[in-house]
N, C-alpha and C positions, 0 to 999 in steps of 0.2 A: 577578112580576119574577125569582122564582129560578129560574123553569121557562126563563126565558127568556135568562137568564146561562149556565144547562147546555147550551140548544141553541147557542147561540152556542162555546162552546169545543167541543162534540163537531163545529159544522160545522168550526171552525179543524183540528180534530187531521182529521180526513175530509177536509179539502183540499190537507193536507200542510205549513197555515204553522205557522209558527215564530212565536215570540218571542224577543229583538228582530229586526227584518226589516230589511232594508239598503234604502237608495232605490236603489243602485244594487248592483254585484258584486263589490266586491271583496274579499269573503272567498271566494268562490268562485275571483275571478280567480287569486288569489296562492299559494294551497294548488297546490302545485305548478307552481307559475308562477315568476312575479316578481315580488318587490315591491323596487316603486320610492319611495328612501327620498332626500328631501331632508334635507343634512345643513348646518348652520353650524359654525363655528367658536369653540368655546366650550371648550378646554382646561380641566380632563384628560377633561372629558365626551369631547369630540369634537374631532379635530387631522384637520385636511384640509391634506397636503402638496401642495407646487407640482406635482408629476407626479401628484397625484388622488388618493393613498391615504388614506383614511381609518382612523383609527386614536383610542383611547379609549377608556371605561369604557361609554359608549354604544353606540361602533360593536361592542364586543365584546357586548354585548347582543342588538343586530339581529341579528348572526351568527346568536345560537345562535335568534333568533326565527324566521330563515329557513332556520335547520337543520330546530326543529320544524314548518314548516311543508313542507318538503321545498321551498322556493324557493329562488332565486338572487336576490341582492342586487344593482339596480343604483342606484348612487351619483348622486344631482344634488348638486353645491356650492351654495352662495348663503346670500345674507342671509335673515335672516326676514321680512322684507316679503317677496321673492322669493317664498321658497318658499311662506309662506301665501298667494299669491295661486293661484300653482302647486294648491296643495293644493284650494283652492277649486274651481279650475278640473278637478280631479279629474286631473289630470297626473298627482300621487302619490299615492302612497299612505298615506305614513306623514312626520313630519318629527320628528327632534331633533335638540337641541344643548343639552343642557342648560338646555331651557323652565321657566322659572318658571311656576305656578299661576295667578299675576297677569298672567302675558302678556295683551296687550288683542290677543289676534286672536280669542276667541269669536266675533264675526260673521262672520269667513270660514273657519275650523275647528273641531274639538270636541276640545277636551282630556283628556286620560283623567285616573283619578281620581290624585293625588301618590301616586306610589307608593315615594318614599323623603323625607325631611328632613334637610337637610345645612345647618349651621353654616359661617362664616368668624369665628375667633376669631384672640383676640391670647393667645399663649400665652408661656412664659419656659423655657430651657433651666436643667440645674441650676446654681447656683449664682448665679442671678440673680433678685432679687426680682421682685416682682408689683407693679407699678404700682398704687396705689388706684385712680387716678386721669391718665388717657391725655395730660390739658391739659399740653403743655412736657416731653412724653417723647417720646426718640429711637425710631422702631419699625422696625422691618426689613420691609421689605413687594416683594412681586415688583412691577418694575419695570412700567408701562403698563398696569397692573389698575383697575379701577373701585376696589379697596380702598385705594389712595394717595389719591385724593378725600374717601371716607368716615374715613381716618386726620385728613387735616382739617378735616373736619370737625367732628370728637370735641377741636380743637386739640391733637393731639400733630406731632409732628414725623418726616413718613415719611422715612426713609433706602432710597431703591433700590438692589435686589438683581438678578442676574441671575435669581437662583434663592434661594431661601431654603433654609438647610441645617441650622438651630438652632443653628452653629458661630459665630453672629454676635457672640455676648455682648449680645446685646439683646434685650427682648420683641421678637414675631416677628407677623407674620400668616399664619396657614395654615387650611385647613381640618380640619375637626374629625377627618379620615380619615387625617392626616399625624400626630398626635398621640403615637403608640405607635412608629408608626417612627420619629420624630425623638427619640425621649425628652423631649416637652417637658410641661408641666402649661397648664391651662387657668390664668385668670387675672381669668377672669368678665365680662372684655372681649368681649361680640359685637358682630360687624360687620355682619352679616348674615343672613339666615334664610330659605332656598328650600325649599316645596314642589315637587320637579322632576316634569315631566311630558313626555309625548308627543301630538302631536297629529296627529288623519286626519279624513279627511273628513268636515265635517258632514253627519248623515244614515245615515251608516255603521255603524249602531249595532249588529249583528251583529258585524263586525270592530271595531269598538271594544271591546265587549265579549270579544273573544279576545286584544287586545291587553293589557288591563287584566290580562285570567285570568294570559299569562303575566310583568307586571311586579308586582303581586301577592303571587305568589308565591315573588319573590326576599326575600333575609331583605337586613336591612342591613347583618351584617359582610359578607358578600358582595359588596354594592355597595361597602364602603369599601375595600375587597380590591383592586377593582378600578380606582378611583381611584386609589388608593394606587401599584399596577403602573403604570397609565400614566403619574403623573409622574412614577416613576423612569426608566421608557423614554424619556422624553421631556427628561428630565435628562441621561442618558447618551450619546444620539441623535448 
């Protein structure tokens, strides 16, 4: 059995394959190509303006992914049904927008492994206490977010913002990356908990595996560096 495991890896290294192997090309295609990236709409991950720009802590990621790769980045819009059909259909190459772990498209894409974890907490500016307890408290929360639903559901009482700027004199909801810019403190209130990820074609496991190496490799103040830039840009805009 062992003699038989060696000839097996000396024929692999003698025929030239690799581990992991791609069903189809696209780590070949995109090394100096294009990679074609579906992007949604998930702020401050990912902001796709009405004239197509893309912009975010994300899209600044793809950049420099398509820098290392010496490719050009071309942008598809859409939802994520869209794109993970797209993506199936081997259209793209890559999709994010600030994909949760738990995303249910494993049947028609492969998701790389979470390579940061990011909080949505209820924090408090100085001079305002910490809520024990969320039930019959006023909270500051950005307007049209899934986090005014979740604020009701804990029974407090979300007050909409345009923006949240820790000026409100209220506990606040922000993400954990806002926390040092705004001067605010946690308050032990979380709202939510994303392992975020990227997902490319299932099968592509070559290119998955190069995608993973360089998200990976980012530390996490870096990513919250960059969250953090985008909603000020995105505040300012």
């Amino acid at each position: 059995m062992r003699r038989m495991v060696v000839l097996v890896v000396v024929l692999m290294l003698a025929t030239g394959c690799g581990w992991p192997r791609d069903v189809g090309t696209t780590r070949d295609d995109v090394h100096g190509g294009v990679l074609r990236v579906g992007v949604s709409e998930a702020p401050p991950w990912t902001r796709v303006a009405d004239e197509g720009a893309v912009t975010g802590a994300e899209a600044e990621l793809v950049r420099r992914l398509a820098r290392r790769l010496d490719a050009r980045v071309e942008w598809f819009p859409g939802s994520e049904s869209e794109l993970m059909a797209a993506l199936h259909g081997r259209v793209l190459d890559l999709v994010v927008g600030g994909l949760d772990a738990k995303a249910p498209w494993t049947t028609q894409a492969a998701l790389t492994r979470s390579y940061v974890t990011m909080r949505t907490v209820v924090a408090v500016p100085t001079g305002v206490s910490a809520p024990g307890e969320l039930s019959g408290v006023r909270v500051a929360v950005r307007a049209g977010t899934a986090e005014v639903a979740a604020l009701r559901g804990e029974g407090a009482l979300p007050v909409p913002v345009p923006e949240v700027s820790g000026r409100e004199g209220l506990p606040v909801v922000v993400g954990q990356w806002r926390l040092a810019e705004l001067g605010l403190r946690e308050t032990g209130h979380e709202l939510a908990v994303h392992d975020h990820v990227w997902a490319v074609p299932a099968g592509e496991n070559g290119w998955q595996v190069e995608v993973e190496r360089f998200l990976l490799a980012l530390s996490h103040p870096e990513i919250e560096q960059l969250l953090a830039d985008a909603e000020r840009a995105e505040a300012t805009a």
